[in-house]
C-alpha positions as a printed Julia matrix, in Angstrom:
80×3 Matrix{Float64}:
 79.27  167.54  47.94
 77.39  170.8   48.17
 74.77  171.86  45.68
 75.9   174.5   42.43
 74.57  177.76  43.17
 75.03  180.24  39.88
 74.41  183.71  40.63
 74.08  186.49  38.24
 73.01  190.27  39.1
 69.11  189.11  38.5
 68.73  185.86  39.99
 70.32  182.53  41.71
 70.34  179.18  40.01
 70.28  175.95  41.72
 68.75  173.23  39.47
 68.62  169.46  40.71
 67.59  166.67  38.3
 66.95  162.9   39.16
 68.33  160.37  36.38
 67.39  156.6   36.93
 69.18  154.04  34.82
 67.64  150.8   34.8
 68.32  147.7   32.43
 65.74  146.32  30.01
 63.07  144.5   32.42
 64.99  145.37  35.25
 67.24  142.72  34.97
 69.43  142.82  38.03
 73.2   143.66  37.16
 75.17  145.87  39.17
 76.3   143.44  42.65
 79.88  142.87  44.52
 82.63  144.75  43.25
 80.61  146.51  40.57
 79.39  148.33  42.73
 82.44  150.26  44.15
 83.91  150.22  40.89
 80.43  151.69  39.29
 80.31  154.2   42.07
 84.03  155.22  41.81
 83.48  155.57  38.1
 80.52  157.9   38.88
 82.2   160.38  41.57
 85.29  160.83  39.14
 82.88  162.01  36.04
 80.66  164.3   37.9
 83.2   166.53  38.34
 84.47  166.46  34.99
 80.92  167.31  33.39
 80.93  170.5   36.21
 78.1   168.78  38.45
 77.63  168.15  41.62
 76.25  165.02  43.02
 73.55  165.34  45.47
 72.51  161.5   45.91
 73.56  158.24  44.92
 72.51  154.93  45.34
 73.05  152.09  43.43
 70.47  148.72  43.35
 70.85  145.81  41.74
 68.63  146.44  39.13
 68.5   150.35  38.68
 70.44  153.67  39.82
 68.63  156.32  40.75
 71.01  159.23  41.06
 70.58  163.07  42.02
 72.92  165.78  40.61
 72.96  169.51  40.71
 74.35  171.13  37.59
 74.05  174.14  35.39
 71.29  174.52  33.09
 74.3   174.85  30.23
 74.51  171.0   30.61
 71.74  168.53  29.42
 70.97  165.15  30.81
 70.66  164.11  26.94
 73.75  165.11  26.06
 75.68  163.72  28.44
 75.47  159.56  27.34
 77.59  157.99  25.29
């Protein structure tokens, strides 16, 4: 998917953050089909919260995951 590029008359946006989620300790916990089903899951809300996603990939014990969005939408407010 390609990056969100804002544009106003003054100047161009294109802001990238990195998010890692990892489990307590690292315990290992995505593996098998969790891992099409997490990734699936991931692809279809991206959209939905108007990003973009630049990289994904998904260990067994943490995702580290690349998105470019607006700077209207905060990482913080996006959990559940």
């Amino acid at each position: 998917m390609e990056p969100i590029l804002l544009s106003n008359d003054p100047c161009v946006l294109l802001i990238n953050s990195h998010l890692v989620w990892c489990p307590k300790r690292r315990r290992k916990m995505v593996g098998g089909p969790r891992t099409t089903r997490l990734e699936k899951l991931i692809r279809e809300t991206a959209p939905e919260l108007a990003c973009a996603m630049v990289a994904l990939e998904i260990m067994p014990d943490h995702l580290p995951l690349v998105v470019s969005a607006t700077p209207q939408i905060e990482a913080q407010r996006t959990r559940g």
